[in-house]
VEXSENU-290574 format. One record per residue (C-alpha): residue number from 1; residue in three letters; x, y, z. Coordinates in Angstrom, 3 decimals, always signed. Each point is the difference from the previous one (the first is absolute). Example, Ala and Ser with C-alpha at 12.3 -4.5 7.8 and 13.67 -1.06 7.14 Angstrom:
residues 2
<rec k="1" r="Ala" c1="+12.300" c2="-4.500" c3="+7.800"/>
<rec k="2" r="Ser" c1="+1.370" c2="+3.440" c3="-0.660"/>
***
This chain:
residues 273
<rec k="1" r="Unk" c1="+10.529" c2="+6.171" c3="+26.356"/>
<rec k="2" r="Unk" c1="-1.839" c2="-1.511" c3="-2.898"/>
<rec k="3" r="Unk" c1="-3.809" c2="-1.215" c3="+0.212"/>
<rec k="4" r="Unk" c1="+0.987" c2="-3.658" c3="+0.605"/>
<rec k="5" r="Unk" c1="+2.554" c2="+1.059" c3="+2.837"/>
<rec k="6" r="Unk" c1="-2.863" c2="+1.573" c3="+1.844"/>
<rec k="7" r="Unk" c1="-2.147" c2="-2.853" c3="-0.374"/>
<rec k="8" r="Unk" c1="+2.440" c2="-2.216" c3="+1.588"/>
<rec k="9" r="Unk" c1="+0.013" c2="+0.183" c3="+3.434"/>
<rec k="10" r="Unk" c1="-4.024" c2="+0.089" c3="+0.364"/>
<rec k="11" r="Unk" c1="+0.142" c2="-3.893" c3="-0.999"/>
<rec k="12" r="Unk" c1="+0.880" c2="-2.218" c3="+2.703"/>
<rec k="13" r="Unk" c1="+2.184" c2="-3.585" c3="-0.191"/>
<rec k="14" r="Unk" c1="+2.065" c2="+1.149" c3="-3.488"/>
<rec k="15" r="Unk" c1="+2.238" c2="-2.713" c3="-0.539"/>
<rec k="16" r="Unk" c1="+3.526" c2="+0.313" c3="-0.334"/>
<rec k="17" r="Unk" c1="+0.130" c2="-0.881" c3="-3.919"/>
<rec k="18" r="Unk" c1="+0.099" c2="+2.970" c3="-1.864"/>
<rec k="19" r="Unk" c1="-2.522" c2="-1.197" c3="-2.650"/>
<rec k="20" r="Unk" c1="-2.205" c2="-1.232" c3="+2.254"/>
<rec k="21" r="Unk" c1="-0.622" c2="+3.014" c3="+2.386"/>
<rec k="22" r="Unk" c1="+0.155" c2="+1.975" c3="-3.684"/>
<rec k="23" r="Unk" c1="-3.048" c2="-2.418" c3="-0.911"/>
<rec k="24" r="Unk" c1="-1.454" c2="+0.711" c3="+3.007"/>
<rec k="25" r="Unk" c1="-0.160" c2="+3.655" c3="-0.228"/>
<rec k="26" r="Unk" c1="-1.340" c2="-0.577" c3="-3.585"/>
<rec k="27" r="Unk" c1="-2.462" c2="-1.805" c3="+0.783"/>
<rec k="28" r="Unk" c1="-1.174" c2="+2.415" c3="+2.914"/>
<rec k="29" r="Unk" c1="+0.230" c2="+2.735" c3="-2.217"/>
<rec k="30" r="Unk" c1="-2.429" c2="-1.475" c3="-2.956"/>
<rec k="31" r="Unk" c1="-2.257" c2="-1.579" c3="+2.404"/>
<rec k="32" r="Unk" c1="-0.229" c2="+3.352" c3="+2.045"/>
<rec k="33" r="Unk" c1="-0.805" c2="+1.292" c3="-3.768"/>
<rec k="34" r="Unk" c1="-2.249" c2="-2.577" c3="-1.096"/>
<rec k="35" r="Unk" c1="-2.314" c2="+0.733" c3="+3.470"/>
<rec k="36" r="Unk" c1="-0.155" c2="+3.959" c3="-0.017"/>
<rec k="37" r="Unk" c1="-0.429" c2="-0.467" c3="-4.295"/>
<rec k="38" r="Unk" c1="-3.165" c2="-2.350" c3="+1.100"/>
<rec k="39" r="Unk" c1="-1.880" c2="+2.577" c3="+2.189"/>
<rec k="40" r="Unk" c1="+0.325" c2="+2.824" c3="-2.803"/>
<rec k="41" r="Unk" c1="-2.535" c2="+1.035" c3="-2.830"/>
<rec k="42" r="Unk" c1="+1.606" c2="-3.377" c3="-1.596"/>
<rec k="43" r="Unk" c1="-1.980" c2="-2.221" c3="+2.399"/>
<rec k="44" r="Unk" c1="-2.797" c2="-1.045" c3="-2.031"/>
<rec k="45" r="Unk" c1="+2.181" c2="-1.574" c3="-1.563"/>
<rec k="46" r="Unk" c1="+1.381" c2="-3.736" c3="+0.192"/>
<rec k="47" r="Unk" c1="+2.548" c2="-1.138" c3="+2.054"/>
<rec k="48" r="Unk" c1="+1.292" c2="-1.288" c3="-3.263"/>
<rec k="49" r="Unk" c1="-0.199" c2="+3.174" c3="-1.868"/>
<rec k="50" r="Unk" c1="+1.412" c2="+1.831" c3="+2.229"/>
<rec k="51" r="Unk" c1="+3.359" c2="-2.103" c3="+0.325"/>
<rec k="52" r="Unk" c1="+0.668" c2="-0.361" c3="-4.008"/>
<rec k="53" r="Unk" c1="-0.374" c2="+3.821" c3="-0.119"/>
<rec k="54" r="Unk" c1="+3.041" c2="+0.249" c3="+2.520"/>
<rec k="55" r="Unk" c1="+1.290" c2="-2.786" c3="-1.706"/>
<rec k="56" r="Unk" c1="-0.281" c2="+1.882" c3="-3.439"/>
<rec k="57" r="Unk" c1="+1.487" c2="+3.172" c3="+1.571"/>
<rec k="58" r="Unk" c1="+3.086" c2="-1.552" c3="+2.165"/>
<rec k="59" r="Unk" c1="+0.697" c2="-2.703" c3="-3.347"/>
<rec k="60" r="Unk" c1="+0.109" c2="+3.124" c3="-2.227"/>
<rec k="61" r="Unk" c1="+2.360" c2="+1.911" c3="+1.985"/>
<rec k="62" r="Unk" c1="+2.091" c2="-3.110" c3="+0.376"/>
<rec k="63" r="Unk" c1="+0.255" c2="-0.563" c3="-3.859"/>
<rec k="64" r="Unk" c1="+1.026" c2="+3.428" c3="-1.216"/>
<rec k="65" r="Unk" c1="+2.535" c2="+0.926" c3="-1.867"/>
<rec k="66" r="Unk" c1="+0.067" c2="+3.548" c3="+0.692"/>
<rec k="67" r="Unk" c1="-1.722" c2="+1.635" c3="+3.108"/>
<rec k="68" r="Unk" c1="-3.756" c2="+1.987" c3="-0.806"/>
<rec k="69" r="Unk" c1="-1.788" c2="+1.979" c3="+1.836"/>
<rec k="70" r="Unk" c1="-3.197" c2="-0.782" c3="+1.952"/>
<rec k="71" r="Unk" c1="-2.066" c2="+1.917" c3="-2.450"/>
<rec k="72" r="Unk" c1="+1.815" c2="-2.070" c3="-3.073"/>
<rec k="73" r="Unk" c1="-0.509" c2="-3.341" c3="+2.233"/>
<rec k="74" r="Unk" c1="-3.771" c2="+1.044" c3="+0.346"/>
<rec k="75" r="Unk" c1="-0.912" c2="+0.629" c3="-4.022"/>
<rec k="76" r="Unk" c1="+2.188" c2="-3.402" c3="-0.456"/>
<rec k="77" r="Unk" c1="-2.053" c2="-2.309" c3="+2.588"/>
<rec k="78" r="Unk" c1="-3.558" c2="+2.006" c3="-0.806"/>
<rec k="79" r="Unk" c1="+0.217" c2="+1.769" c3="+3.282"/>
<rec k="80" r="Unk" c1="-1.656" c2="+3.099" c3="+1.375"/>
<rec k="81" r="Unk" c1="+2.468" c2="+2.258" c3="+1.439"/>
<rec k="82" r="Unk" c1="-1.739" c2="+0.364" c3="+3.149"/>
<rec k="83" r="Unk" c1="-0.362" c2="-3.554" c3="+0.802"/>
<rec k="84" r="Unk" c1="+3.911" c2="-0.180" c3="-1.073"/>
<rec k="85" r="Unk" c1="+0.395" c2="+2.452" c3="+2.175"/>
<rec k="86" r="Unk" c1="-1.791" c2="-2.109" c3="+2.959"/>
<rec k="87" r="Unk" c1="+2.088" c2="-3.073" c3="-1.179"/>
<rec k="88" r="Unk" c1="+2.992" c2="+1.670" c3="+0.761"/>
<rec k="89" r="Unk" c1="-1.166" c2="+1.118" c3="+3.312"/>
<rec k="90" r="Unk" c1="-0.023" c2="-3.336" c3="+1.593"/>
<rec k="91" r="Unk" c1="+3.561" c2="-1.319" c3="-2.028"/>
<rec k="92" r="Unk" c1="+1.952" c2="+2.639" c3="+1.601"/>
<rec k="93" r="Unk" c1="+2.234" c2="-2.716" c3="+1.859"/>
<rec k="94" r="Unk" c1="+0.530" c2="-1.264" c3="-3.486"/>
<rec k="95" r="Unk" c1="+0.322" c2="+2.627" c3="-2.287"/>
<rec k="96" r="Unk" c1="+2.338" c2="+3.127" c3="+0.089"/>
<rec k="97" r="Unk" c1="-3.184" c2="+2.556" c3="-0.540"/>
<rec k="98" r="Unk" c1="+1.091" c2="+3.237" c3="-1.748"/>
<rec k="99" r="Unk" c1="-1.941" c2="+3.162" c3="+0.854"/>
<rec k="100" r="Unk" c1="-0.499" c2="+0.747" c3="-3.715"/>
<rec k="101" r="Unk" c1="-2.698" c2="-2.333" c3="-2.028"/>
<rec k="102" r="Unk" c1="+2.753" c2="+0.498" c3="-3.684"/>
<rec k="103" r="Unk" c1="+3.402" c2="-1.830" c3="+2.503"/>
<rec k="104" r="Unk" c1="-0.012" c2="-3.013" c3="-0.439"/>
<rec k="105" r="Unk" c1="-0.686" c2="-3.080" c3="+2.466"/>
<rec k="106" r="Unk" c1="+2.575" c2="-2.582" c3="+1.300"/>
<rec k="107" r="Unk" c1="+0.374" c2="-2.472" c3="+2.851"/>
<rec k="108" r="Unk" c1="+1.607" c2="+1.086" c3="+3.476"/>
<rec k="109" r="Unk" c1="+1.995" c2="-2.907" c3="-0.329"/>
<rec k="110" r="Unk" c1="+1.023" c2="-1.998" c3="-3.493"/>
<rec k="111" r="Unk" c1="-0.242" c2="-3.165" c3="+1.488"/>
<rec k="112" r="Unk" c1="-3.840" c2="+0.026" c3="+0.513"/>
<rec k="113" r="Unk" c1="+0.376" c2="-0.895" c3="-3.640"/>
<rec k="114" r="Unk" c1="+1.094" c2="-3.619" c3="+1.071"/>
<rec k="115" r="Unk" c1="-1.979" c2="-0.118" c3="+2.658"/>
<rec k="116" r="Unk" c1="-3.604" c2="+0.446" c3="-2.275"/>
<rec k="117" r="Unk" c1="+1.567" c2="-2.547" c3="-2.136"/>
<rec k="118" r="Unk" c1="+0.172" c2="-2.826" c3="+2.377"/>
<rec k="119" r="Unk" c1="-2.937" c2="-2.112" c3="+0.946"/>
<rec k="120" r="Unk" c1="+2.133" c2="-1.492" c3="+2.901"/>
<rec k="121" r="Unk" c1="+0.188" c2="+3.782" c3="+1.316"/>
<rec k="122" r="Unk" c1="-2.847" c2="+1.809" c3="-0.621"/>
<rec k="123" r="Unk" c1="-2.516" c2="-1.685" c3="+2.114"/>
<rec k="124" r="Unk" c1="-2.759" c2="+1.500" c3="-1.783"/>
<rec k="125" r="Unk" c1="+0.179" c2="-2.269" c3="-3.041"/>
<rec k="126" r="Unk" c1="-2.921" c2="+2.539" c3="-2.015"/>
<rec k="127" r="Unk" c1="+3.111" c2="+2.988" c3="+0.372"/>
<rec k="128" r="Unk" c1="+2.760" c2="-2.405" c3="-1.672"/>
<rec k="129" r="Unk" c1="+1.239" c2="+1.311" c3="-2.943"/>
<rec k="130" r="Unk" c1="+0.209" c2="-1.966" c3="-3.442"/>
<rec k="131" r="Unk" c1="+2.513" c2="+1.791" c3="-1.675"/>
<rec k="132" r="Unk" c1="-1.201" c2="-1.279" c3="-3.486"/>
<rec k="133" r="Unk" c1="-3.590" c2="+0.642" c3="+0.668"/>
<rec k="134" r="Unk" c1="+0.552" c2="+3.560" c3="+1.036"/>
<rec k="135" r="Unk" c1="+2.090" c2="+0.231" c3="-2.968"/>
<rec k="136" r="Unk" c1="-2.455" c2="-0.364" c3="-2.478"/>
<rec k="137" r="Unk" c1="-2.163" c2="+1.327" c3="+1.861"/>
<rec k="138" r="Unk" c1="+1.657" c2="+3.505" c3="-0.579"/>
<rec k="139" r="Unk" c1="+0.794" c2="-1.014" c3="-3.075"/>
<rec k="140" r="Unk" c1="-3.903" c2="+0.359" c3="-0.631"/>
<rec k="141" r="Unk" c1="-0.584" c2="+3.209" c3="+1.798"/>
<rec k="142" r="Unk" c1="+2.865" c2="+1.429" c3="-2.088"/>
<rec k="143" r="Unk" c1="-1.889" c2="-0.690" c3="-3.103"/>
<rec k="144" r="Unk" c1="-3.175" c2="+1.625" c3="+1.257"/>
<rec k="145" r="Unk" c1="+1.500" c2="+3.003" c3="+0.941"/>
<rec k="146" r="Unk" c1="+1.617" c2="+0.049" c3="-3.415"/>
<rec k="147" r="Unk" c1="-2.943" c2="-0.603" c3="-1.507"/>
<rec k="148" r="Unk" c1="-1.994" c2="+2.705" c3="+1.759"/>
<rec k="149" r="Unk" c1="+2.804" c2="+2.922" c3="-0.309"/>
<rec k="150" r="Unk" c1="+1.950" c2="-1.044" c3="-3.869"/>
<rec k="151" r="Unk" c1="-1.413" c2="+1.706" c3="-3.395"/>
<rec k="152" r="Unk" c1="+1.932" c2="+0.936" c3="-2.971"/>
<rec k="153" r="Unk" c1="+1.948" c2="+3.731" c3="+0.981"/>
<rec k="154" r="Unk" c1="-0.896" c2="-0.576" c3="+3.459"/>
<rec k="155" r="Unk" c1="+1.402" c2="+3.524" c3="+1.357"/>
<rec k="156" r="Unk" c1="-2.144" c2="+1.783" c3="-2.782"/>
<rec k="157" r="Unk" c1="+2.724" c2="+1.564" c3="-2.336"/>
<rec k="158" r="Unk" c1="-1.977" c2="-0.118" c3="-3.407"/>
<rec k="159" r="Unk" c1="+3.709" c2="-0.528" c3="-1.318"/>
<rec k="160" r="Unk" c1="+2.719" c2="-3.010" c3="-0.252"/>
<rec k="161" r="Unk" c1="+2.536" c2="+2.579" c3="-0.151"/>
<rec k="162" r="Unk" c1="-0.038" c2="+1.034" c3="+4.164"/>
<rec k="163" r="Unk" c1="+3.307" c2="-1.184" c3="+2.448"/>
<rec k="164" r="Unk" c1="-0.751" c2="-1.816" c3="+2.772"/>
<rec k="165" r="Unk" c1="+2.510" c2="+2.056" c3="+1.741"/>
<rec k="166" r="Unk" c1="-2.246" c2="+3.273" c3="-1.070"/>
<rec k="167" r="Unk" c1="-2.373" c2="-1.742" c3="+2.530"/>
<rec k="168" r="Unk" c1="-0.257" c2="+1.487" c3="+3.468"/>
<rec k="169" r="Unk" c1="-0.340" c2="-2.953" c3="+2.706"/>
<rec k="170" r="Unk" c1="-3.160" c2="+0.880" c3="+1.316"/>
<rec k="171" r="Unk" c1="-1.446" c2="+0.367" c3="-2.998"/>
<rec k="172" r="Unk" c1="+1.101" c2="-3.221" c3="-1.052"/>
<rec k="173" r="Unk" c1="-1.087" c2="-1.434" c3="+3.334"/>
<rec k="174" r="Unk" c1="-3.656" c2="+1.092" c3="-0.745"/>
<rec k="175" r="Unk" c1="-0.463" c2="-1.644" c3="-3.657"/>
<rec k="176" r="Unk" c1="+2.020" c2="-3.043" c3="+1.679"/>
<rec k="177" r="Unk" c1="-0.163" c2="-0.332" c3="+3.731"/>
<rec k="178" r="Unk" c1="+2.223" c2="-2.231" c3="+2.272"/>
<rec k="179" r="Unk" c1="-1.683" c2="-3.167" c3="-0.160"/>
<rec k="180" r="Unk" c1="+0.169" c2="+0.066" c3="-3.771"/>
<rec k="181" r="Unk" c1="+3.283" c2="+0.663" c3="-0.759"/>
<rec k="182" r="Unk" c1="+0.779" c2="-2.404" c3="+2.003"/>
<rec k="183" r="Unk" c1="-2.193" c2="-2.520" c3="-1.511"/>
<rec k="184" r="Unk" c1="+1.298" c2="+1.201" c3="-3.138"/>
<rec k="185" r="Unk" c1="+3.467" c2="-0.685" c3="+1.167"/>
<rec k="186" r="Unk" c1="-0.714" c2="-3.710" c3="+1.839"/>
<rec k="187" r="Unk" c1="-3.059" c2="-1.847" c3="-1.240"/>
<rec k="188" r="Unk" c1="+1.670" c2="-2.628" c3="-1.750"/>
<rec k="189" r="Unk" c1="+2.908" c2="-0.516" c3="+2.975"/>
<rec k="190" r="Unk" c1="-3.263" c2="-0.445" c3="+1.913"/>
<rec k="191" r="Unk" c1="-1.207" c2="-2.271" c3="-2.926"/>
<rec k="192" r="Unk" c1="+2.983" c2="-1.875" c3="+0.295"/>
<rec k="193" r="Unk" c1="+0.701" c2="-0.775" c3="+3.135"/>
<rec k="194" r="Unk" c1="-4.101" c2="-1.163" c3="+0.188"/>
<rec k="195" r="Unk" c1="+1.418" c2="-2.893" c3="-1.546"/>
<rec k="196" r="Unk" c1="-3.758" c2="-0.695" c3="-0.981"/>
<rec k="197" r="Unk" c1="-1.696" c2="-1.310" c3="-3.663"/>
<rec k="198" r="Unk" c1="-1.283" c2="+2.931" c3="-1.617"/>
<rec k="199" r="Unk" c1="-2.857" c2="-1.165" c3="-1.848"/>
<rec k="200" r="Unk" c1="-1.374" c2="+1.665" c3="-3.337"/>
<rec k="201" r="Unk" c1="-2.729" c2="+2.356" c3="+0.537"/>
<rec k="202" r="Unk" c1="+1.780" c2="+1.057" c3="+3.024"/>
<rec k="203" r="Unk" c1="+0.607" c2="+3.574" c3="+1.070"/>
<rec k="204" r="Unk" c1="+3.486" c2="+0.016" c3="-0.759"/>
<rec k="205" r="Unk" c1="-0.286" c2="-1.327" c3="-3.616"/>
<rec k="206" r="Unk" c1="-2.995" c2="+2.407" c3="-0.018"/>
<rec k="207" r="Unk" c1="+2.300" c2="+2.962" c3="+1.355"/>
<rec k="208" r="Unk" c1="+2.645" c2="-0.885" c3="-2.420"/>
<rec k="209" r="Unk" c1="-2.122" c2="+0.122" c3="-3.341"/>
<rec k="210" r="Unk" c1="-1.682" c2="+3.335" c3="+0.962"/>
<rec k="211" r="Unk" c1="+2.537" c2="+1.879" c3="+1.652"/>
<rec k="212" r="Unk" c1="+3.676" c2="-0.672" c3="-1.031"/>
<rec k="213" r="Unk" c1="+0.945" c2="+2.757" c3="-1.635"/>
<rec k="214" r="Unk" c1="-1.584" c2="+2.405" c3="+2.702"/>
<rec k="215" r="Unk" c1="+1.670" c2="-1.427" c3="+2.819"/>
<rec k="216" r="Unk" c1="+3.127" c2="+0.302" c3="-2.319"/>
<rec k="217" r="Unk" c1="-1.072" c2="+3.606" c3="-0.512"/>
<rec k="218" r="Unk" c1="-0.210" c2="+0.303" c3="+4.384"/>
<rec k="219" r="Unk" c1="+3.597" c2="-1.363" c3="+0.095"/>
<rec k="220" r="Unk" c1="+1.535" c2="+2.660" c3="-2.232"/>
<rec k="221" r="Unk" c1="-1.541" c2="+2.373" c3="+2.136"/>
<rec k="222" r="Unk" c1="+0.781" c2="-0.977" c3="+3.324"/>
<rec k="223" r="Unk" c1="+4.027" c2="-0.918" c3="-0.904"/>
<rec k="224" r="Unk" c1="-1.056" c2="-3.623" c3="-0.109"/>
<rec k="225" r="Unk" c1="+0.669" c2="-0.492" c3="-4.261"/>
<rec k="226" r="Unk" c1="+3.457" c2="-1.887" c3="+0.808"/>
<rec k="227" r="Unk" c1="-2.125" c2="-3.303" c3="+1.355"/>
<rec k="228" r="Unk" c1="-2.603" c2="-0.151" c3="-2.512"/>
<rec k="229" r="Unk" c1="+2.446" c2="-2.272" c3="-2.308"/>
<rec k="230" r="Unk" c1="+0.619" c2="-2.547" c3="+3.494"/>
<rec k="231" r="Unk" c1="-3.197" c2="+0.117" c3="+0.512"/>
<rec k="232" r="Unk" c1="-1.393" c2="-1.075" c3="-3.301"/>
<rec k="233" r="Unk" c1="+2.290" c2="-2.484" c3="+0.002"/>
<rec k="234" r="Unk" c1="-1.089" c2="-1.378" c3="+3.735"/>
<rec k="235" r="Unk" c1="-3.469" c2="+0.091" c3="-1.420"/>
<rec k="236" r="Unk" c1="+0.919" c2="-2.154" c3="-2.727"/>
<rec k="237" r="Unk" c1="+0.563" c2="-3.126" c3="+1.949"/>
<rec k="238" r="Unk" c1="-3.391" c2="+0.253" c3="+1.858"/>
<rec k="239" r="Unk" c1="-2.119" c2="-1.832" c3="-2.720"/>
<rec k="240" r="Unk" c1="-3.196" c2="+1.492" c3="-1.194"/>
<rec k="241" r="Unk" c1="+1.401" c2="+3.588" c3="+1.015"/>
<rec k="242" r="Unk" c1="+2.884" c2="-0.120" c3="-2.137"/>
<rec k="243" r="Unk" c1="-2.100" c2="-1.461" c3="-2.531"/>
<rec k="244" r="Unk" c1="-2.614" c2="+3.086" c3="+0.019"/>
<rec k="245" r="Unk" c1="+2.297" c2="+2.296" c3="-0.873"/>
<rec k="246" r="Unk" c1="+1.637" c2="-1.274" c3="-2.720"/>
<rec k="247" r="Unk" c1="-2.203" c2="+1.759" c3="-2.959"/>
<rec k="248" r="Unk" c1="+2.120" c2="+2.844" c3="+1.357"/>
<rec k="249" r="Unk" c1="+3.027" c2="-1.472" c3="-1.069"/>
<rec k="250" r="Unk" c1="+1.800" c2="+1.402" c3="+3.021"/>
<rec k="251" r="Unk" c1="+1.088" c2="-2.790" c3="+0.927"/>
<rec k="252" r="Unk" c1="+1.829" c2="-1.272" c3="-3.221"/>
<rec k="253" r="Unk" c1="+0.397" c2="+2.940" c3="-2.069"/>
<rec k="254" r="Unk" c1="+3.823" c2="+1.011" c3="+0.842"/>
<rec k="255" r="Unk" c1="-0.881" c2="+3.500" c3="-1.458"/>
<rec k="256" r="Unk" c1="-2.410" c2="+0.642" c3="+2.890"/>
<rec k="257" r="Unk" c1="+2.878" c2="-1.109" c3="+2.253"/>
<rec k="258" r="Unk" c1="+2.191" c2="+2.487" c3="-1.455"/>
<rec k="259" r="Unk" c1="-2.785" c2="+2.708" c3="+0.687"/>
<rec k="260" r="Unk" c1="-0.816" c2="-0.352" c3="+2.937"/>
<rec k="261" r="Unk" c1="+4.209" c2="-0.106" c3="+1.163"/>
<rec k="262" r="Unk" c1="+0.003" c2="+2.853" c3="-1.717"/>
<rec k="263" r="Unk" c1="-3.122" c2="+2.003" c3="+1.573"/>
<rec k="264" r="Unk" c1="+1.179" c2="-1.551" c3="+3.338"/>
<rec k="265" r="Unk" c1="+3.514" c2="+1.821" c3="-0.389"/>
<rec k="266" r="Unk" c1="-1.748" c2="+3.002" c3="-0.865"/>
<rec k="267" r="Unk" c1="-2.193" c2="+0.379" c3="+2.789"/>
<rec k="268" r="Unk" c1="+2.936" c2="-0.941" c3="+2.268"/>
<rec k="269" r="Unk" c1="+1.904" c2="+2.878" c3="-1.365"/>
<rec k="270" r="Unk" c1="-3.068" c2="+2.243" c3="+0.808"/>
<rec k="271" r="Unk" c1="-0.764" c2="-1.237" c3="+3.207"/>
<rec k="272" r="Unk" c1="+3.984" c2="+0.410" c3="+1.084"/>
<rec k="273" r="Unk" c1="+0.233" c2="+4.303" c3="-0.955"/>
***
């Protein structure tokens, strides 16, 4: 019997409409949440505060395009582990809770998905979800935690010469932890779908001009080197971005296409013995 099973027969008058007693659980659930949240260490804090921090944390989850652990989730959203760790305590109804902080974090149910996405269903309109927001929002944290972690020979080699596949994983997982290789892998699907004007000056352009060719470097070494080319070319039709990398020539030098098919091959090869 799943968590949201076990909540249902402790709320009286469910209607007979599936989504409707399923809203109604949901709503139990995050208000039952929101209440127990309130009378922790967090409440000094505003009412407000307090609800765009689950908001941040449930949106996040929502939006990913590959599970991550609560540990990765807390680097990504600027989270202590501890008070991740107190988060999670009240969202059990919500969230399938491994017992190890590195498995990653999902929804009891996929349909809570919808359900943070509509206004007309979540009656607490500060927990809706704006998928674009939330987005770009990630989109941003991806870039700091890029920033913070990529350098040029990131896993300390001293020598271009090294396989990725001579890497051991959790070696490799201490020079670039979860929550960067996946930024590494989906900032600018994130990006994207943020559907928002990147200005110049901004942190992506900013991102772009210092470290392109590191988080190229991160790619190779994670397996990744096969999207850099798709990537680079997604990034070319957000304006400004595309624009800031263009004294690289990545973009329209067909050579540097050829390399990096060629590299991506390589390391696929590697990766595969």
């Amino acid at each position: 019997m799943t968590e949201l099973e076990k909540s249902l027969p402790h709320i009286e008058g469910l209607p007979l409409n599936l989504f409707a007693r399923k809203d109604k659980i949901y709503n139990s659930l995050l208000q039952r949440a929101f209440t127990k949240y309130k009378r922790s260490p967090y409440s000094s804090r505003t009412k407000d505060d307090l609800y765009n921090i689950l908001n941040s944390l449930l949106g996040t989850i929502s939006i990913l395009f590959t599970p991550l652990s609560s540990k990765a989730l807390s680097n990504l959203l600027s989270l202590r582990e501890e008070d991740m760790g107190m988060l999670l305590e009240e969202l059990g109804g919500i969230l399938n809770i491994p017992s190890e902080l590195d498995d990653p974090l999902r929804f009891h149910d996929p349909s809570f998905r919808d359900f943070l996405y509509n206004k007309h269903r979540c009656e607490e309109t500060a927990l809706v979800v704006k998928e674009e927001t939330v987005h770009l929002l990630m989109a941003r944290n991806c870039v700091k935690v890029m920033e913070d972690s990529l350098k040029q020979d990131i896993c300390g080699f001293k020598s271009p010469s090294v396989l990725a596949s001579s890497m051991a994983k959790d070696r490799l997982n201490v020079y670039l932890q979860e929550e960067v290789q996946y930024a590494c892998i989906y900032w600018v699907q994130h990006l994207e779908k943020g559907l928002a004007k990147v200005q110049p000056g901004s942190e992506f352009v900013n991102f772009v001009k210092v470290h392109l060719l590191h988080w190229i470097e991160a790619l190779g070494w994670i397996g990744r080197l096969d999207s850099a080319i798709g990537t680079l070319v997604t990034l070319e039709s957000i304006p400004w971005v595309g624009l800031s990398y263009s004294r690289f020539d990545l973009s329209a030098d067909l050579a540097s296409r050829e390399f990096l098919l060629q590299r991506s091959y390589l390391c696929s090869r590697m990766h595969d013995r």
